[in-house]
N, C-alpha and C positions, 0 to 999 in steps of 0.2 A: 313622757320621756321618749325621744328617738331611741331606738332599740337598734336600728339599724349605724348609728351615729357612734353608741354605745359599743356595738360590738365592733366595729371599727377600731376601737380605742383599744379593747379589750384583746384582738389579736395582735395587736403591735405591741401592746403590752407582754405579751405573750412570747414575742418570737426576736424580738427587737435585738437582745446580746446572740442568740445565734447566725442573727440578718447580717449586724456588722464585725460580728468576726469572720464567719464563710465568704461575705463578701469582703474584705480586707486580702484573701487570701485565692479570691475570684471562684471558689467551689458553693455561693449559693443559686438555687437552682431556682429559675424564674420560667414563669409562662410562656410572657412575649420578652422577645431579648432584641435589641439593634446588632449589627452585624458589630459594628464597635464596639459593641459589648461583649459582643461574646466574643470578640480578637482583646479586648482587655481581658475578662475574667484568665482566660487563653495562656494567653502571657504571664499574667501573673500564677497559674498553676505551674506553669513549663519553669520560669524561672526558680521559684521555691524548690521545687522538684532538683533542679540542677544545684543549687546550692546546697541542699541535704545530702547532696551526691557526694560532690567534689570537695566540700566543707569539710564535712563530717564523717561520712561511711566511706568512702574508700580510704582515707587514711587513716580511720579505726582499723577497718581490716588490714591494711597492708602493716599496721603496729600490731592485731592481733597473729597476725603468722610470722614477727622477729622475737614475742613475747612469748609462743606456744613453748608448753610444756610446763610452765611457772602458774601453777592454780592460781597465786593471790593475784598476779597480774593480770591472767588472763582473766577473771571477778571482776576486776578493777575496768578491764576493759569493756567487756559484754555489759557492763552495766549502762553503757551509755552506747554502745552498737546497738545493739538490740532495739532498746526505741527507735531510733532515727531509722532504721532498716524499715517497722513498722510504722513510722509514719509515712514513707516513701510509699508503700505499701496502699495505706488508709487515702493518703493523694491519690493514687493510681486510679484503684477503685469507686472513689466520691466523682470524680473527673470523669470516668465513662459513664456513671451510671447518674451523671447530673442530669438530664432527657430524661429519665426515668422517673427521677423525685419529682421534678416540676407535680403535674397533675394534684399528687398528694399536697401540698402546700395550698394547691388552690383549691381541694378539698377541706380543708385546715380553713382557710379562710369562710366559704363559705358557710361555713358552720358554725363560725363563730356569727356571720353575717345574720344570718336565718332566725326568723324570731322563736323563741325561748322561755320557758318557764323561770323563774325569778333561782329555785333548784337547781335547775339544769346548769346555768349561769354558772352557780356556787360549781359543783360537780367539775365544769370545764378549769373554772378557774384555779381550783383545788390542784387539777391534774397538771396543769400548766408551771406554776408555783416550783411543783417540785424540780424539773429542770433548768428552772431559772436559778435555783438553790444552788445545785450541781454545779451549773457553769461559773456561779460568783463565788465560792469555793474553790473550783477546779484552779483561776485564776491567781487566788490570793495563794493557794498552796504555789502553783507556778510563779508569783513575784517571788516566795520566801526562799524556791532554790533556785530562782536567776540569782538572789544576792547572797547566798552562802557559794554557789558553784562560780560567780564571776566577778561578783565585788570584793568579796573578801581577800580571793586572792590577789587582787593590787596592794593588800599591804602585807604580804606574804604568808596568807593564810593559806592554803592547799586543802580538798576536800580529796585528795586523788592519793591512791601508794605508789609513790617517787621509788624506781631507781634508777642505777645508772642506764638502762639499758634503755627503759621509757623514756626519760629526759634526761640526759645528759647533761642539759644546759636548762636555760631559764625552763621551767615547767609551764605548760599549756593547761586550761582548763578540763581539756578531753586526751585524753592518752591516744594521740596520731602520732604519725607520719606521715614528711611531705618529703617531697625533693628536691627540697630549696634548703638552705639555712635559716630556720627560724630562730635563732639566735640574737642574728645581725638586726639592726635598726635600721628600716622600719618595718623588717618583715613581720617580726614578733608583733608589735602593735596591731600591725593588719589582720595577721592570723589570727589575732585576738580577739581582736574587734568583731572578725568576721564568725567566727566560732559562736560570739556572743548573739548576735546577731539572728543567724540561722537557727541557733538553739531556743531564742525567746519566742519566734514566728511561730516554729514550729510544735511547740510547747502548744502556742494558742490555737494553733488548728487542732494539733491534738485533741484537747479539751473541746474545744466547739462540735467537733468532729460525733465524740462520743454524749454530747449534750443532745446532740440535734438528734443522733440515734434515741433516745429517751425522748425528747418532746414526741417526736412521731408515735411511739408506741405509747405513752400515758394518754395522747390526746384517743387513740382508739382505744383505752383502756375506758377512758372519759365518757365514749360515746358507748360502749359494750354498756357502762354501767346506765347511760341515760334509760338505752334501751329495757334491760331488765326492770324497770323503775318502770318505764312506762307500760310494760306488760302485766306488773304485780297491781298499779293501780288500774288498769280498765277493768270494766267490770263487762260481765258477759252480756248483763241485758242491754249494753251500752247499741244505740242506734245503729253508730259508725265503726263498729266492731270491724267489721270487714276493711273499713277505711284505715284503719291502727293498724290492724294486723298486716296490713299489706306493705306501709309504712314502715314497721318492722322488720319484716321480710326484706325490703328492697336495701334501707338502711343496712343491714345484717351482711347480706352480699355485698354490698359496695365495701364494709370492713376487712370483710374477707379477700378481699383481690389488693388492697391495701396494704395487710400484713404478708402477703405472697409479695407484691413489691418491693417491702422491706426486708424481706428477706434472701430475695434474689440479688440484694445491695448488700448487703450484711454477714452474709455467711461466710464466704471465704474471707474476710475481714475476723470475723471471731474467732475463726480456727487459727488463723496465725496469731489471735492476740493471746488465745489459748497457750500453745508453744510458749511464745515470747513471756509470759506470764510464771508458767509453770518452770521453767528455765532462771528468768531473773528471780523468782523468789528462793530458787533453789540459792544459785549466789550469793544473793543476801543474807541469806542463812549462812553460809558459809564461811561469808566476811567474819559476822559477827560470833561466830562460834571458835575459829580462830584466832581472832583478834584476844575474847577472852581465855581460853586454854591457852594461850600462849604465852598470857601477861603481857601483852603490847599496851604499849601506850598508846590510849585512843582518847583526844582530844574532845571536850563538849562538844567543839564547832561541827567536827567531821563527824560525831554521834547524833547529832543533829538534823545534819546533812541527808546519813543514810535514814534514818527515822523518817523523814518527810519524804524524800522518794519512795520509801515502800506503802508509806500512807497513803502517798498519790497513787502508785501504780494497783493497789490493793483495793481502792476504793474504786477504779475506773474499772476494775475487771466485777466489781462486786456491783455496781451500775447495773453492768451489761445482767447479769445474773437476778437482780431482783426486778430489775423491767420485763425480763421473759415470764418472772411466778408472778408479776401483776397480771399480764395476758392472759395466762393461762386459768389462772382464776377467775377475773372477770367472763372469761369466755365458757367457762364453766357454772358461775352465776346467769347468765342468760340459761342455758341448757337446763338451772335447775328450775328458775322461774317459769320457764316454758311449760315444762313437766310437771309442777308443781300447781298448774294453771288447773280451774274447775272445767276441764275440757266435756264432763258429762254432762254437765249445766247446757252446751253448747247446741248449736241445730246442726246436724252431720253436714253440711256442708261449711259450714266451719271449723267444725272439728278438724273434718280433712287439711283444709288451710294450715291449721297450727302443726298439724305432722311437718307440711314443708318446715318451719322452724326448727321444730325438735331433731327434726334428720340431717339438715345443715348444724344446727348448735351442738348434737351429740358429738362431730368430731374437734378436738379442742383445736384452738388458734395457738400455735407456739412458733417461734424461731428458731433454727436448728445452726448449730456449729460445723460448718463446712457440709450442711447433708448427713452429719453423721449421727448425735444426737440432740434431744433439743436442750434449748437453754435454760437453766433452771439453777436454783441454792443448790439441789444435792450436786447434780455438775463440779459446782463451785467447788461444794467441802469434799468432792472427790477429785480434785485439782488440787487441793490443800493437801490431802494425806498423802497421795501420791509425791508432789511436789518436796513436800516434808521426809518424806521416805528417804529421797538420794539427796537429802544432805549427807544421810551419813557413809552414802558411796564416795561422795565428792573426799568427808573425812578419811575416810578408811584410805583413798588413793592419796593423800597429801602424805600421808605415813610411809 
């Protein structure tokens, strides 16, 4: 069997729906680039970016400050600000820091390339799997509210709280303001159209966005684990003891300037996705807490609606939260493997060798939230109680 043929197949298999969405949207990050490409990718970032702008967020904001002081409105509003702010955001960021990612990719590749135990194989592929999961999920969740937030409403279904103040006239999918008449024919259409437009793109970067965060850190999850595996089976009287363990060693560092890379991309990204997160669930909460104390009538459709955005936005923050306690664990099974190694069996000059191990693996590999702390489930479920906390500020002040 070509292995080298094999694994060819196997990282394209691998990377394939993040390849053509990042490139659809011109933020995936390549090696060697022609100058026309990197003036296409270019352009297609700048453009997106300006449509997210002028689409979307500034005539969110300029409706959320004619709407300020109405909690359900302004709910109603931030629920769809807020994303588009942080996708602008998540573009900015992917966009500088695409020169950065390259390398890792063609580390990614090589690894796949590099021949392998029939295990190892499984292990990568395992780890690979599960963001290919994420992203064909992320998506299907994204088809189901392009068509409850923009199909339905052509036969006058509405997912959005109508009043006079937000639409006066025909209602928009997104609670803007322009300074046109979007009323008139054909402005509505276009507005439409483009709203629709903007919000599908950028839905799918979205998700890509957060998919390809995951592939990078499973696939070093992948290789922490190959490593421990191949520590626990060498054996001490092995010949090429010094050969493995060096091998280790060198592997081991090269992971580690990896997740320093991912992280110097990713951090200030988490901490707003943080806010934005802790923020719209708070909302959420809110919609639905008053919708029921109120006795409003809330349609399947619109119940629907909010259910699958908080699933979505729930699930991406919850991504980001158990890709960090993958790291953090595996990076911590190296450390115990290490330790756990018959190092007195060993000839003191190997011994010494595996300290270099022990003393890089003792400090764990994590990703941190703006610098501040790192990323982890308690993180999470201290996001959730906190977040859950001021719903009932949000209530107390509708009273």
């Amino acid at each position: 069997m070509d292995t080298r043929h094999s694994g060819d197949a196997d990282f394209e298999w691998a990377i394939e729906l993040n390849r053509y969405s990042l490139e659809f949207i011109g933020l995936w990050p390549k090696m060697k680039e022609t100058t026309r490409e990197k003036l296409t990718a270019n352009i297609r970032v700048f453009l997106l970016i300006i449509m997210v702008a002028f689409v979307c967020v500034i005539p969110c904001i300029h409706s959320l400050i004619r709407v300020w002081g109405d909690l359900m409105s302004v709910a109603d509003n931030l629920q769809f600000t807020l994303p588009m702010v942080s996708m602008i955001m998540k573009l900015i960021i992917m966009w500088s820091k695409k020169a950065a990612l390259a390398p890792l990719l063609y580390m990614i590749a090589k690894d796949w390339l590099r021949q392998k135990s029939i295990k190892e194989r499984k292990i990568m592929i395992r780890c690979a799997r599960i963001p290919r999961m994420i992203i064909i999920c992320g998506f299907v969740i994204m088809f189901a509210s392009f068509i409850l937030l923009f199909i339905l409403p052509c036969f006058g279904i509405t997912m959005r709280y109508i009043t006079n103040v937000t639409d006066p006239g025909k209602p928009l999918p997104l609670q803007t303001y322009y300074f046109y008449d979007t009323d008139a024919s054909p402005y509505f259409e276009l507005t439409f159209v483009a709203q629709g437009v903007t919000l599908m793109v950028s839905a799918m970067g979205y998700t890509a966005i957060d998919s390809f965060f995951g592939l990078l850190i499973f696939h070093v999850c992948g290789q922490l684990e190959t490593l421990k595996g191949r520590l626990t089976m060498n054996s001490e009287k092995n010949p090429n003891f010094n050969h493995v363990l060096a091998d280790v060693i060198m592997d081991h560092v090269r992971l580690i300037r990896c997740v320093k890379i991912i992280e110097s991309t990713f951090t200030l990204m988490l901490l707003g996705l943080f806010l934005y997160f802790g923020t719209l669930f708070c909302l959420y909460g809110f919609l639905l807490v008053t919708i029921i104390t109120d006795g409003r009538h809330l349609s399947f459709v619109r119940l629907s609606f909010l259910v699958t955005v908080l699933v979505n936005i729930f699930a991406h923050m919850c991504l980001y939260c158990v890709v960090g306690e993958c790291l953090i664990t595996q990076c911590e099974g190296v450390y115990q493997a290490a330790c756990e190694y018959r190092w007195y069996k060993l000839e003191p000059k190997q011994a010494r060798n595996l300290i270099l191990l022990i003393s890089r693996a003792n400090k764990p590999l994590y990703v941190t939230v703006g610098k501040i702390f790192p990323l982890t489930m308690n993180a999470f479920c201290s996001l959730l109680k906190t977040s859950g906390g001021y719903i009932s500020v949000l209530l107390a002040r509708r009273e």
